[in-house]
N, C-alpha and C positions, 0 to 999 in steps of 0.2 A: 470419457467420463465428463458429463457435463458438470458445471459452476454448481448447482444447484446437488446436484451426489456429494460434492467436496464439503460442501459448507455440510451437509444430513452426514457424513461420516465420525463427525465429534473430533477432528484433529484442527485443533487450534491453529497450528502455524500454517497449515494448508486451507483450511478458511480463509486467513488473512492475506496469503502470496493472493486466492483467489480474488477476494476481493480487492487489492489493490491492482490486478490486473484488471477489473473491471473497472475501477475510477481511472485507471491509464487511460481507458478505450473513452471515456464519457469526457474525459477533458480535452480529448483531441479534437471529437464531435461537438462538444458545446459551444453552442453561443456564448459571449464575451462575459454577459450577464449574470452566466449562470456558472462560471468558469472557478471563480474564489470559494462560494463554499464545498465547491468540489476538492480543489486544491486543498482545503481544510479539513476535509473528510481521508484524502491520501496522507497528508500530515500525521492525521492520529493513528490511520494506520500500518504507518511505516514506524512511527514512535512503540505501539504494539508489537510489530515483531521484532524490532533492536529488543523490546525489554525480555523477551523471550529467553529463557535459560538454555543455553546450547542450538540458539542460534546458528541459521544455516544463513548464511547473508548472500544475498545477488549482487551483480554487481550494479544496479542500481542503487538499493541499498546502500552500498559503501560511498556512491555518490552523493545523497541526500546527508548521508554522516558526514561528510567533508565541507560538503555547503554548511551545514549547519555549523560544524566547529567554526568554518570559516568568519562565520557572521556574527559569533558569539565574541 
């Protein structure tokens, strides 16, 4: 199934796994330049699927949760 079926099937939380596996791949790839508002773009949507009710978390996910408590 390609990115593109997930995101046209209307499931919320698999749109968003999708897309943030696609801002994985573009931050890896990017120039330095262009690296932060990506990083900004993963942010909001890692913050979108924490806020998700019945939440299936990755273990990325629980990573970015810990950074984040950590910093706060």
């Amino acid at each position: 199934m390609s990115q593109s079926d997930l995101l046209a099937d209307g499931d919320l939380r698999v749109a968003l796994a999708a897309l943030r596996d696609l801002l994985i791949v573009r931050i890896r790839a990017a120039e330095p330049r262009e690296t932060a508002p990506l990083a900004k773009q993963l942010a909001d949507v890692l913050e979108s699927l924490e806020s998700l009710p019945g939440e299936e978390k990755s273990r990325l996910d629980d990573l970015v949760a810990r950074r984040r408590r950590a910093s706060a």
